[in-house]
N, C-alpha and C positions, 0 to 999 in steps of 0.2 A: 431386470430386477426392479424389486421398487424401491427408489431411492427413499422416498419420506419414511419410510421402515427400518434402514438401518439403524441399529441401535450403537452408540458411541462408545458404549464400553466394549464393543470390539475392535477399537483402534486405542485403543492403550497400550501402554508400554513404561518398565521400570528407567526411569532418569536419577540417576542420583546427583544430587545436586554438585557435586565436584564436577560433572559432566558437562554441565552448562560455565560455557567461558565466560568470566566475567568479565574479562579484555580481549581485547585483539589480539591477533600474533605482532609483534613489532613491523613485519612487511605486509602488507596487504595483499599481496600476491604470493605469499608463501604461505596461506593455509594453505590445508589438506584438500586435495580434490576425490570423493568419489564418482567413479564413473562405472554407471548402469548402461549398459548396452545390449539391447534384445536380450533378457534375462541372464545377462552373464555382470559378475560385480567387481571388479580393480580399485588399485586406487592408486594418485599421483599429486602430484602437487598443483596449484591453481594457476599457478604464471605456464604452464601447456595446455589450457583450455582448449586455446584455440587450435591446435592439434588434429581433435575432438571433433570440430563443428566443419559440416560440407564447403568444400570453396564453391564462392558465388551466393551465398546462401545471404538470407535478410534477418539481422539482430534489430529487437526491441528493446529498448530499457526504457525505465521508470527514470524522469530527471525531477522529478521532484524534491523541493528542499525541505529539511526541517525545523520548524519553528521553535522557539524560546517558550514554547505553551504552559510553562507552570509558573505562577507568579502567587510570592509569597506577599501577606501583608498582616500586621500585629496592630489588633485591638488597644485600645484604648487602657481593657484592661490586663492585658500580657497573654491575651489569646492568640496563638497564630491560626491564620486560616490561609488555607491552599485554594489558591484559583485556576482552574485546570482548561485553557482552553482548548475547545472540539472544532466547532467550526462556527464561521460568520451566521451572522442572524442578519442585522442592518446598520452597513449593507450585503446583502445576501451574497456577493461574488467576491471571492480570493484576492483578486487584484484590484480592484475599487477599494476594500477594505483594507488592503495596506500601504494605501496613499492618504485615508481618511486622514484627519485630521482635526483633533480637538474631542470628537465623541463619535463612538461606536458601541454598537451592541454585538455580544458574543454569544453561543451555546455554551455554556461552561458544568465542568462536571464542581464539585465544592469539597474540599477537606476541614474535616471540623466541623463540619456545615451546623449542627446545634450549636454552634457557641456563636452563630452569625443572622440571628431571623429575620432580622432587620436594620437599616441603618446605611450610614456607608463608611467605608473601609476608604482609607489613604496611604499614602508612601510617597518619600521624594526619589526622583533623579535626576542624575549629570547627565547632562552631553554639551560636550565638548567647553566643560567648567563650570557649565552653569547650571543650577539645581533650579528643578521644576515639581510640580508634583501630579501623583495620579490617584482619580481617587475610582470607586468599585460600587455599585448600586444594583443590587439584584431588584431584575421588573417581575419576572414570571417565571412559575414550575411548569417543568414540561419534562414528567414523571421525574427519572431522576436527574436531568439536568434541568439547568437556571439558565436561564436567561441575563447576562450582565449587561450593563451599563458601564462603560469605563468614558474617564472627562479626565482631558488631561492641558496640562499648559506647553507654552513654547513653539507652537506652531511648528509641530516635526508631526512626520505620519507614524500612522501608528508603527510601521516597522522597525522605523528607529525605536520607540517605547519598549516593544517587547524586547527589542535586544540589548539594552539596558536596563531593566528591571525584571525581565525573564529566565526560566532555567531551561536549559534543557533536557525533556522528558526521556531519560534513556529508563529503557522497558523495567518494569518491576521485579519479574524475576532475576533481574543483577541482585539485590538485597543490596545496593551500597546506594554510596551517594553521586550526583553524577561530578565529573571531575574537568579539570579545562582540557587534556585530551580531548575529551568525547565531542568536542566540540569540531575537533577535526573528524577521529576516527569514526562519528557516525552519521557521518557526510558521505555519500556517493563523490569522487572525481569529478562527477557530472552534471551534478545537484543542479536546479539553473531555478526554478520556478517555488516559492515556499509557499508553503502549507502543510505539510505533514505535520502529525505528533509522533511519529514512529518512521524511521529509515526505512525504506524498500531494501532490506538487510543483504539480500542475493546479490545487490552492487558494490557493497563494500569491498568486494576482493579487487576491483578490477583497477588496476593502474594505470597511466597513460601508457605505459610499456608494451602493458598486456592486450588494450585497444591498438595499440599500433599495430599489435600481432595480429589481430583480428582483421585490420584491414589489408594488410598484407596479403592473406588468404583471399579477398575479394570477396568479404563478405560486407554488404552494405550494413549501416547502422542506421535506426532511427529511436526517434524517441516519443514515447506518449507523457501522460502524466496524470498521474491516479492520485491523490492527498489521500496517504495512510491515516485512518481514524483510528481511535483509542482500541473502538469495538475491535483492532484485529487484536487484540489479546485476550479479550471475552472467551471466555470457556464455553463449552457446549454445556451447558446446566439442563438440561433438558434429556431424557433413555431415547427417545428415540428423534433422529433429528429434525425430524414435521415439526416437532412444538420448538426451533431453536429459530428465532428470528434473526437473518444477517444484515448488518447496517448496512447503510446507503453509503458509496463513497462516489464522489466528482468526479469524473476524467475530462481531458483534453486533448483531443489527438488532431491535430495537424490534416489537412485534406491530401494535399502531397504523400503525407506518411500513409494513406488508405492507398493512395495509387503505387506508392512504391511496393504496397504488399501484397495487391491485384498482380503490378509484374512479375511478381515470384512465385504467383500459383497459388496466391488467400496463404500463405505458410510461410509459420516465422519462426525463429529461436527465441524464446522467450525468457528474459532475466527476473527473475522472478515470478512469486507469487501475484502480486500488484499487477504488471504485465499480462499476466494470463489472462484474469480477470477482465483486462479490459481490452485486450485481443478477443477473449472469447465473446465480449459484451456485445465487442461491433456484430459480429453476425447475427446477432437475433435485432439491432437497431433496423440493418437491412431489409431484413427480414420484416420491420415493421414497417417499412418505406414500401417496399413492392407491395403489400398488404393493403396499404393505405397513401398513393402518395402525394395527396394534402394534408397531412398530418403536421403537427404542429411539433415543436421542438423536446413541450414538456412528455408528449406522447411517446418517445424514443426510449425512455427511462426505461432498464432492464429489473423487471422483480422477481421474485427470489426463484420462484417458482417457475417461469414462464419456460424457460427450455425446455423442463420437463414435460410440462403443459402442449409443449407443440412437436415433441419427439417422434409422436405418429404420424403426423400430418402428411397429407399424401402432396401436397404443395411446396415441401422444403425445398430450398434454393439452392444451388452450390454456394462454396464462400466466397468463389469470385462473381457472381450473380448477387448476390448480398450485397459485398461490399462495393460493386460498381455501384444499385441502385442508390447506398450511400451517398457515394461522390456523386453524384444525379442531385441528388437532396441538397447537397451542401451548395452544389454549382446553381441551383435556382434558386436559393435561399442568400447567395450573394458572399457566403462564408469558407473563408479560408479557415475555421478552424471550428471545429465540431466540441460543444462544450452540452456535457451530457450529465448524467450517473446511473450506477448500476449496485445491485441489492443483489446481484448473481452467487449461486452459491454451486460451487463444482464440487460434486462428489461421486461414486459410483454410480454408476447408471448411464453416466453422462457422456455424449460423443464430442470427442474434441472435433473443430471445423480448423484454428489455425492453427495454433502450436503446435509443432513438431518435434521439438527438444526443450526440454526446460533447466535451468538453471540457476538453484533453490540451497537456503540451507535447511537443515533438518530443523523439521518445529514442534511444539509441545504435543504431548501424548492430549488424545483426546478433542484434536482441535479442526477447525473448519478447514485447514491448510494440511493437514495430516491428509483430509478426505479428498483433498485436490488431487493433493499427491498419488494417491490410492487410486483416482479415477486416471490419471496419467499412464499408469503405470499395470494398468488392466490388475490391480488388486496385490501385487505384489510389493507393495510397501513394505512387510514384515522383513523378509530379505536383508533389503534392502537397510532397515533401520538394524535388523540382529547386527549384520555386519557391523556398521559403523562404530556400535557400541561394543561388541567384541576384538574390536582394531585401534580401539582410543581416537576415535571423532570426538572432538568438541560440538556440544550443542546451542543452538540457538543463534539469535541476533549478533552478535561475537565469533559464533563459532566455524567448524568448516565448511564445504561447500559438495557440493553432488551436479555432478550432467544428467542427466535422465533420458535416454533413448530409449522408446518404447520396443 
């Protein structure tokens, strides 16, 4: 099929807003589980996932954390304005940026933004008693985001800053405000690495209990890390999805974590949406290493389009042929750890190379993750979602949870 064809209004579907949880269940491990297996639909509870998943078999998750990214600051003259951070500008890398100190420049999206043209914004904060201040200077437009400027006292890195003067960004469609719960509850168990504005949401179920279950079965665990950007809440605005551009997000995947899923035969169980994406990302990196292997690191970058683009090719590599040349890359480039991004966009058409299960909550009608799911799931998505909604699944970032065996 041709994927840039598909038109979005045929993955719609009625949510009525009661539908979408706007909290968690009080156990993390006791939403709902359903479970899709070779077209057949059940459902159960989430603390027996692992049940569900092959002994010996290799899990993925996303340990990424979520940041403080909204940060409020009030004019001079009682205007408030919202400053939304996306991601590092300079300096341009995650972890350098939240050691900075004193001044950094961000991508920021703006609220309010007319009542801000120019000028600079300030606010004080404590830590640990003693009040400092921050202040906000937009340098440059870059369509709809700015470019900030932030200068701060007290000699603390910025991580401390945002955790004291930051909110946390829990997704829009909540309609509320976010609350000091959420601070826990939309944290992965496993969280380790920050940068996110959004929770890789498919983690929130799993408890140390429910991991323990997991390894019990013998199933190995490892971890990538993808920094969820705002764009994954982006709608598909666009009829047919050629004209829908999908944002760039970072990943980090560990060299060991490529060989441990060469050992498994390139096939993982994938927790998430986030996950897949950057499971499925490695194989066309590979893919760009055997192609080319003096290639330079920026060259590895997955665009939106390229899977498709290379679907015929009569040279396609298997995924353990892929990702060996990988670890080839990495081992002569002197790097334990593969620091990349991908603009990949899964939707019908599309031949999965690792993920073999996936492990997702249901997501907005009409969305780039609906069409993942759709391509997972050889198009029987509708099913799949009729059910949930005719059995009382909660939706969304909050809500319950699904296994997916194709």
């Amino acid at each position: 099929m041709n994927t840039r064809q598909i038109e979005i209004s045929e993955y719609d579907y009625p949510l009525p807003d009661e539908r979408i949880a706007k909290h968690p269940v009080a156990e993390r491990d006791h939403s709902r589980l359903l479970v899709y297996r070779h077209g057949q639909i059940s459902d159960d509870t989430f603390v027996n996932v692992p049940q569900y998943l092959p002994e010996g078999a290799l899990m993925v998750v996303n340990n990424t954390r979520v940041i403080q990214a909204r940060i409020y600051f009030q004019k001079t003259t009682g205007a408030h304005i919202e400053v939304f951070l996306l991601e590092p500008h300079e300096p341009a890398d995650y972890e350098r940026m939240f050691l900075t100190r004193s001044q950094c420049e961000w991508q920021c999206l703006i609220g309010n933004s007319k009542k801000w043209k120019e000028g600079r914004l300030s606010r004080t904060f404590t830590v640990d008693g003693q009040q400092y201040r921050l202040s906000a200077t937009r340098v440059e437009s870059r369509g709809a985001d700015q470019v900030v400027r932030f200068e701060w006292e007290g000699d603390v890195p910025f991580a401390t800053v945002i955790d004291h003067v930051g909110e946390l960004p829990i997704p829009p469609y909540l309609n509320r405000a976010t609350e000091e719960s959420d601070k826990t509850t939309y944290q992965t168990v496993y969280s380790k690495i920050k940068g996110s504005v959004a929770a890789p949401t498919a983690g929130l179920h799993f408890t140390p209990a429910v991991l323990a279950a997991v390894d019990n079965r013998g199933i190995e665990r490892e971890e990538v890390t993808l920094h969820v950007g705002a764009g994954t809440f982006r709608p598909v605005k666009s009829r047919q999805i050629a004209d829908h551009e999908m944002h760039t997000e970072y990943i980090a995947v560990r060299r060991h974590t490529i060989e441990r899923l060469i050992a498994h035969g390139g096939k993982a169980i994938a927790v998430g949406t986030t996950s897949v994406r950057t499971l499925e990302s490695l194989y066309y990196m590979g893919w760009k290493v055997l192609r080319n292997p003096n290639c330079v690191l920026a060259d590895l970058h997955v665009s939106q389009w390229e899977p498709y683009d290379l679907a015929d090719t009569p040279d396609a590599p298997t995924t353990v042929q892929a990702l060996s040349a990988l670890v080839g890359y990495l081992e002569r480039q002197g790097e334990e750890v593969l620091h990349s991004s991908t603009q990949i966009i899964i939707a019908p058409g599309y031949k999965y190379h690792v993920v073999s299960h996936l492990i997702t909550n249901f997501h907005q009608p009409q969305s780039t993750l609906l069409l993942l799911v759709s391509a997972f799931v050889g198009g029987q998505w509708r099913p799949i979602y009729d059910y949930a909604l005719s059995h009382g699944f909660r939706f969304l970032s909050y809500g319950d949870s699904s296994l997916l065996i194709p």
